[in-house]
KETORFI-501212 format. One record per residue (C-alpha): x, y, z. Coordinates in pm, whole numbers. Layout:
REM KETORFI-501212
<x X&y Y&z Z>
...
This chain:
REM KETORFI-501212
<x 8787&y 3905&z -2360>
<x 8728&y 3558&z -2243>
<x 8446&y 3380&z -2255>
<x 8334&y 3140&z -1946>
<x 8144&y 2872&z -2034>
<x 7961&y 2716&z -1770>
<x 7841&y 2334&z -1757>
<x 7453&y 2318&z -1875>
<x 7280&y 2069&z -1664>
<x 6948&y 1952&z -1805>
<x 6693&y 1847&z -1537>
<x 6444&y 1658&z -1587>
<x 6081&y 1665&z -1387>
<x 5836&y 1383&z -1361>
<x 5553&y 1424&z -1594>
<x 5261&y 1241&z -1502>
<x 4988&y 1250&z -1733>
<x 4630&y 1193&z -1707>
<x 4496&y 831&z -1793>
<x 4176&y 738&z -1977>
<x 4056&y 657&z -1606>
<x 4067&y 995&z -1449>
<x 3934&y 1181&z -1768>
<x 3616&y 993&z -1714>
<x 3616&y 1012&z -1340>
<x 3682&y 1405&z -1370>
<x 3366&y 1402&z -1627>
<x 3153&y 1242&z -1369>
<x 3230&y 1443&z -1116>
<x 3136&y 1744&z -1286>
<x 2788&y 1583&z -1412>
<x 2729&y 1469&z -1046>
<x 2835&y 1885&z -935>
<x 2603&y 2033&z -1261>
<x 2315&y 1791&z -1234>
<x 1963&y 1864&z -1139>
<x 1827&y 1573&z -889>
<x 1636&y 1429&z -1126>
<x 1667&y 1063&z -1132>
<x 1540&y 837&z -1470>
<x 1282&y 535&z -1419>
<x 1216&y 275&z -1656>
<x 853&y 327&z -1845>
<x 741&y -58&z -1700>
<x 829&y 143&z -1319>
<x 569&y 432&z -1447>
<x 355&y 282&z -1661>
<x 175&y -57&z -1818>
<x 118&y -187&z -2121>
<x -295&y -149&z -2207>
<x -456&y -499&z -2181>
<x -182&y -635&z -2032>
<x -380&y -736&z -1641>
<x -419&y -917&z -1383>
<x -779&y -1100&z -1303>
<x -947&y -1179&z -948>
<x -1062&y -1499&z -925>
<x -1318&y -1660&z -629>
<x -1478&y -1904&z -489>
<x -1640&y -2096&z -223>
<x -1526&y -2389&z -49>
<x -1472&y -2578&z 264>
<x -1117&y -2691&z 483>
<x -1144&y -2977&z 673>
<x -940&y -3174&z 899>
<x -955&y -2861&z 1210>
<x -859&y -2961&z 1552>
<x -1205&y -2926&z 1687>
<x -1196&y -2503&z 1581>
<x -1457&y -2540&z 1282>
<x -1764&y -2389&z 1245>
<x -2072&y -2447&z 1489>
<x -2328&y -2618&z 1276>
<x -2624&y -2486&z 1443>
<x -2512&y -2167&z 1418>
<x -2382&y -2205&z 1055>
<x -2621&y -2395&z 837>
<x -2484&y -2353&z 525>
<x -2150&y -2535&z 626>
<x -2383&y -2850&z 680>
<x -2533&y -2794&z 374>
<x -2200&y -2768&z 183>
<x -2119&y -3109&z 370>
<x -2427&y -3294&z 230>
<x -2366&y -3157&z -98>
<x -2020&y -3276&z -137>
<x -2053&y -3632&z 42>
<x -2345&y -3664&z -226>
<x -2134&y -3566&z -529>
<x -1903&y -3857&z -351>
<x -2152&y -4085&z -400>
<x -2262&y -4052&z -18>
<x -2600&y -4070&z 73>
<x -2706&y -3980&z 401>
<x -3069&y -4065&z 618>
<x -3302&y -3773&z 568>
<x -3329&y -3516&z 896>
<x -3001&y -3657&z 954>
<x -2825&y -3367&z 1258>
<x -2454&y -3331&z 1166>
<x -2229&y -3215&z 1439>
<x -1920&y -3119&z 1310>
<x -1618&y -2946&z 1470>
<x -1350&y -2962&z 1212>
<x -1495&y -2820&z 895>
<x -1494&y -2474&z 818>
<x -1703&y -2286&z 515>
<x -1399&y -2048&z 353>
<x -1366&y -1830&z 90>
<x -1099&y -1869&z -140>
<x -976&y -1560&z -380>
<x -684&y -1546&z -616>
<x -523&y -1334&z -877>
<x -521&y -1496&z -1226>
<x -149&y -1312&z -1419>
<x -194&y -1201&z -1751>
<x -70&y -1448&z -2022>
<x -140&y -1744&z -1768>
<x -146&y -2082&z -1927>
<x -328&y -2425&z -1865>
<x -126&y -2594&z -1571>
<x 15&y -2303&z -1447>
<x 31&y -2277&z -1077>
<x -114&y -1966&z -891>
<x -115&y -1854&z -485>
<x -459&y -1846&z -332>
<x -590&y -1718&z -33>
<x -882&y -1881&z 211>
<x -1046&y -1647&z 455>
<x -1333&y -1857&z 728>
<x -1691&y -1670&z 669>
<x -1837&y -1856&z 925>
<x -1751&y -1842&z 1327>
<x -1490&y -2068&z 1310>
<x -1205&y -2035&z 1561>
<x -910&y -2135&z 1373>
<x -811&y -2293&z 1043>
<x -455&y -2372&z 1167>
<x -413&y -2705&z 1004>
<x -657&y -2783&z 772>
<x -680&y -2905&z 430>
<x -899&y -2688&z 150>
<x -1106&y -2931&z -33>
<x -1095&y -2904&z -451>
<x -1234&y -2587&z -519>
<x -1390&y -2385&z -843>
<x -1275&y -2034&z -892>
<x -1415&y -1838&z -1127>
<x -1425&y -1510&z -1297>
<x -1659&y -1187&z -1304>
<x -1832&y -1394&z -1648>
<x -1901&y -1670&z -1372>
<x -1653&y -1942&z -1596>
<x -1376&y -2153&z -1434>
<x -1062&y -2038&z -1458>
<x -878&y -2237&z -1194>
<x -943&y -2520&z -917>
<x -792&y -2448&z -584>
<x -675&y -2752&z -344>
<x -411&y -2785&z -19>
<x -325&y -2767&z 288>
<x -353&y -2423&z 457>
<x -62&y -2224&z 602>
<x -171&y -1974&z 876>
<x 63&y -1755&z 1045>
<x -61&y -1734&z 1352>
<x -104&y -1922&z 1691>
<x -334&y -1965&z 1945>
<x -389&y -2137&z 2272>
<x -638&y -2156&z 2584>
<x -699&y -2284&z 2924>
<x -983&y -2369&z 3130>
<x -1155&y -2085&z 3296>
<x -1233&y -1880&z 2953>
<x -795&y -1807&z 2916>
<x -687&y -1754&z 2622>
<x -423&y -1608&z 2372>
<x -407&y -1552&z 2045>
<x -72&y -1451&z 1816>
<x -147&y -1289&z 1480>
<x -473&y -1384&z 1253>
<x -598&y -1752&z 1252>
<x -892&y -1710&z 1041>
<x -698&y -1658&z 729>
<x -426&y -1817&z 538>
<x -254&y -1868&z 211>
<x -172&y -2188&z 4>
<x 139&y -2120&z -201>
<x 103&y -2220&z -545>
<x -249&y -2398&z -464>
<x -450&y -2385&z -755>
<x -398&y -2496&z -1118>
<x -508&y -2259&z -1403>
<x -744&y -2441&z -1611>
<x -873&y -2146&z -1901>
<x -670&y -1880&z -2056>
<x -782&y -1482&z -2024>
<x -748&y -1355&z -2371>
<x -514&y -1039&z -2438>
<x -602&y -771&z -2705>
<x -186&y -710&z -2727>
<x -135&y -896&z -3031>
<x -415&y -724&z -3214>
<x -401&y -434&z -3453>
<x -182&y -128&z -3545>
<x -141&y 38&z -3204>
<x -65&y -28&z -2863>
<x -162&y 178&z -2560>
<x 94&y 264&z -2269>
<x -69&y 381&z -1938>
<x 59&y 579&z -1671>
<x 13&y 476&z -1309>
<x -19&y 848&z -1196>
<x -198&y 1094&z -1410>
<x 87&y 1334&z -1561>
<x 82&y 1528&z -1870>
<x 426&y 1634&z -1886>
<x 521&y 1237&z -1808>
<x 336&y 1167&z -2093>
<x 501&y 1368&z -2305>
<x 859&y 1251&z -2199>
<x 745&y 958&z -2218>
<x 635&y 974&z -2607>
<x 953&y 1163&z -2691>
<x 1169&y 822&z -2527>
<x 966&y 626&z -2749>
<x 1002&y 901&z -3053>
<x 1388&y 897&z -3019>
<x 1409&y 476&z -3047>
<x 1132&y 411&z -3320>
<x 1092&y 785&z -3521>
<x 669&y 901&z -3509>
<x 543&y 596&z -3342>
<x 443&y 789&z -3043>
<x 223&y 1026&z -2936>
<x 39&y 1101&z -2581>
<x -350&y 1094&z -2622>
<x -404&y 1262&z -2238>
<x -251&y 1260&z -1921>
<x -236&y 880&z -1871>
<x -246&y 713&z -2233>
<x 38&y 728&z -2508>
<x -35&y 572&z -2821>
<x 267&y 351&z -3051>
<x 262&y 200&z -3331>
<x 368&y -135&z -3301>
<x 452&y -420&z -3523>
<x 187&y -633&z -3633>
<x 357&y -982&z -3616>
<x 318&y -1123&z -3264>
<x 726&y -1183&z -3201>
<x 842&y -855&z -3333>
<x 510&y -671&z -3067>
<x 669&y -878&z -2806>
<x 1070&y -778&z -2930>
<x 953&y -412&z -2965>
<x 765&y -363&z -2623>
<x 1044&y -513&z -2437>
<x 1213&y -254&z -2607>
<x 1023&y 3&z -2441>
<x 918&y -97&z -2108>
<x 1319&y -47&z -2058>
<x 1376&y 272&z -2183>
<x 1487&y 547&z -1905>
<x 1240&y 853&z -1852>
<x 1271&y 1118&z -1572>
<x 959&y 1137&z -1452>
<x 817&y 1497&z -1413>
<x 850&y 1636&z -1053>
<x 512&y 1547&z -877>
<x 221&y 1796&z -740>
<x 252&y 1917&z -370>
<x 73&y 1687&z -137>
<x 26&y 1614&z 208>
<x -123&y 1294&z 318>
<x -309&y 1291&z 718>
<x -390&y 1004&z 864>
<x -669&y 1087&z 1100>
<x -742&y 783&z 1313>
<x -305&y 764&z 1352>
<x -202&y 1134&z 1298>
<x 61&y 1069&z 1047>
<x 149&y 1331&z 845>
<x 363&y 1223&z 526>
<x 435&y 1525&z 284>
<x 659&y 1487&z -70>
<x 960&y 1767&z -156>
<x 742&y 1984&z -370>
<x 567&y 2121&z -56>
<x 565&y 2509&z -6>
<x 520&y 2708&z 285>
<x 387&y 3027&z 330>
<x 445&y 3306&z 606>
<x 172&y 3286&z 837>
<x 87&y 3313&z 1227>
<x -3&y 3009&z 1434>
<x -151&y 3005&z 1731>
<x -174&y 2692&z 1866>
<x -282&y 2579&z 2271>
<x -429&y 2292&z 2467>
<x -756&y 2376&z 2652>
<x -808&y 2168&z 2962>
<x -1106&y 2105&z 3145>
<x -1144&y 1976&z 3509>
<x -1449&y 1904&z 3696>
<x -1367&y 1811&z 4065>
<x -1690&y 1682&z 4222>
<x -1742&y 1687&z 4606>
<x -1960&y 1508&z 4850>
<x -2108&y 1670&z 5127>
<x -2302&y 1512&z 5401>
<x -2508&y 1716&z 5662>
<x -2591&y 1535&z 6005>
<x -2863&y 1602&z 6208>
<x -2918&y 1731&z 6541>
<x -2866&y 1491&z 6819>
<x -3206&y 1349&z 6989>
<x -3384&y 1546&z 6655>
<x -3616&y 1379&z 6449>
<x -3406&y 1472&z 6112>
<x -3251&y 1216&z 5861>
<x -2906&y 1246&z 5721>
<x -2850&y 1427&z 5384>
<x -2576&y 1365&z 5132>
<x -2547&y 1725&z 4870>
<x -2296&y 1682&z 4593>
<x -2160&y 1960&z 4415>
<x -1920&y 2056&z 4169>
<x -1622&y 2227&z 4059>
<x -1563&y 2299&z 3682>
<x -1188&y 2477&z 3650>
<x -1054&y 2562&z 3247>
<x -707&y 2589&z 3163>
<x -525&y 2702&z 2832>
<x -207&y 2667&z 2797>
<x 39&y 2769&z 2489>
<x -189&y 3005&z 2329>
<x 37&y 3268&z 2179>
<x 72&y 3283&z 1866>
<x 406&y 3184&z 1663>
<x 535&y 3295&z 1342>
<x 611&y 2987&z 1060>
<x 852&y 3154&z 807>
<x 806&y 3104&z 423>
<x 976&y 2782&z 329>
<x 992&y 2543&z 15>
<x 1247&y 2309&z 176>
<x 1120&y 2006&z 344>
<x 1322&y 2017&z 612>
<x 1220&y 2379&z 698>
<x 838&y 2279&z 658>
<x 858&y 1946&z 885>
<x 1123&y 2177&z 1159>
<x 837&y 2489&z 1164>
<x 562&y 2211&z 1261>
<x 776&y 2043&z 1502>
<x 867&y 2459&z 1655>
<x 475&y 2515&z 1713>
<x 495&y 2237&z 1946>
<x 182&y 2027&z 1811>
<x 160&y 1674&z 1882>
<x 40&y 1443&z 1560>
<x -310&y 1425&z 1648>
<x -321&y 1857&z 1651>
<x -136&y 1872&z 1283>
<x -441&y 1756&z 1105>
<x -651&y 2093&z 1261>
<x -326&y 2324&z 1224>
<x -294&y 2109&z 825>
<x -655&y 2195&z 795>
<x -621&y 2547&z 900>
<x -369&y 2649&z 704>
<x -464&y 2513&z 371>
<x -762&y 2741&z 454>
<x -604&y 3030&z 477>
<x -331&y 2944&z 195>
<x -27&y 2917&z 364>
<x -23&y 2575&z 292>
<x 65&y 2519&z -97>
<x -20&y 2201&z -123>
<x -305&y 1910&z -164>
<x -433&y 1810&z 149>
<x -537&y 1440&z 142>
<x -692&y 1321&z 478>
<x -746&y 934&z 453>
């Protein structure tokens, strides 16, 4: 017997292996396909550090240099008075009963918003708003003004010229038109800070975080991010305050809450609400909004009155006088009255589609809103503003 021996051929197929780059893509995709939509914020997004505000500042002053649009003195007697008080702390003395008529000075207030850890020569945005019956303070010049605090100090002098957004002009004959507001304006970076607003921060053991939005189980994540970077320094007091121990010295504090205000928490899903804007009929409603199944019936009722004039001649060569009668016609229509069914639906898609399929127009959702958060179909807090 004879053996055959045939030829082996080896063959040899590509082999292409998976890089470092397309392990990690593949992971992503998969945490992107098994993920809940639940997105991380940073605890300075959600919350604030306690003490750690902002101050309102005011004052009263007066902006000069108007095109003729200033207050009307005799109507405003406290802008002359402000005039004679200031000329006089000039050195300016003027003749007793003197009658000032003055066109372009206007009495304004001026209000700004001292930052927290503001320092002496700091510069700060204020805002001047006329309270008199002045007509524009387009160009003018805010004389140096005090503001001061809610403990009546000084905490910053205000001074420059005004930018208004607006425009205006008229004709003879009472025409006139006016673009945007010209009784109020803003002077970028127009007052100096003169006193610092002390912060409680820096002092003792603990340091207070506050929630924006009242949420106990926010609190608690929020703790446990804190728990997992500095071990039992956290704990939530409530529903808005979490308490941490902090370092006493003033730079670690400051290292150690910068720490913190960047740490990532997902937020807890919020409550159901729906917001209605009465005078606008807006409706604005968040995901967590649940429908129930319930029966609409929604219709317009329209009511006409169609008044007629009748006039009844007399007799020819008759003594009678001509009488005019009126009467009316009162006709009611409804329209659209039968009643729909909205399905059950916790998407908000489904809720905002079954409002739009009753056919209501925005003014009508508040009283269908109204009516079904009545009845409890609507599972949600119903916020008219």
């Amino acid at each position: 017997m004879v053996a055959c021996k045939f030829p082996v051929q080896k063959i040899f197929l590509p082999v292409y292996l998976p890089t470092r780059t397309f392990w990690w893509v593949l992971i992503v995709i998969f945490a992107m396909l098994f993920s809940s939509n639940v997105w991380a914020e940073r605890i300075k997004d959600i919350a604030t550090i306690g003490g750690v505000r902002d101050n309102q500042l005011a004052g009263y002053g007066l902006v000069t240099g108007l095109d003729g649009s200033g207050d009307q003195t005799t109507q405003t007697p406290f802008t002359v008075q402000s005039i004679v008080n200031m000329l006089g702390n000039l050195g300016v003395t003027l003749p007793p009963g003197s009658n000032l008529q003055l066109k372009n000075v206007a009495a304004v207030m001026v209000t700004a918003e001292l930052p927290a850890y503001a320092r002496p020569g700091q510069r700060i945005d204020v805002t001047v708003s006329s309270i008199g019956n002045a007509k524009s303070l387009k160009g003018g010049t805010l004389i140096m003004t005090p503001l001061k605090g809610i403990d009546g100090q000084v905490y910053a002098i205000a001074q420059g010229n005004v930018a208004v957004g607006g425009a205006g002009a008229q004709a003879g004959g009472g025409t006139q038109q006016t673009v945007n507001h010209l009784l109020a304006g803003r002077i970028p970076s127009g007052a100096t800070v003169e006193r610092i607003v002390p912060a409680m921060v820096g002092e003792g053991a603990n340091v207070i975080v506050e929630l924006k939005e009242t949420d106990f189980d926010t609190a608690r994540r929020v703790a446990e991010a804190i728990n997992r970077v500095a071990p039992d320094s956290a704990q939530a007091l409530d529903g808005r305050s979490i308490q941490v121990n902090a370092p006493v010295g003033r730079p670690e504090r400051v290292a150690f809450l910068g720490r913190i205000e960047n740490l990532e928490v997902s937020a807890a899903r919020p409550g159901a609400r729906v917001v209605v804007n009465a005078r606008t009929g807006s409706v604005v409603m968040n995901q967590s909004v649940v429908l129930e199944n319930c029966a609409v019936a929604h219709g317009n009722l329209t009511v006409t009155i169609d008044t007629r004039t009748d006039v009844s001649q007399p007799a020819p060569a008759s003594f009678g006088t001509t009488v005019a009668s009126t009467s009316a016609q009162i006709n009611i229509n409804q329209e659209g009255g039968a009643v729909m069914e909205v399905k059950s639906s916790a998407n908000l898609a489904d809720v905002v589609k079954a409002l739009n399929a009753i056919g209501a127009k925005p003014p009508d959702l508040v009283s269908i809103l109204q009516a079904m958060k009545a009845s409890g179909a609507l599972r949600a807090e119903l916020e008219i503003i």
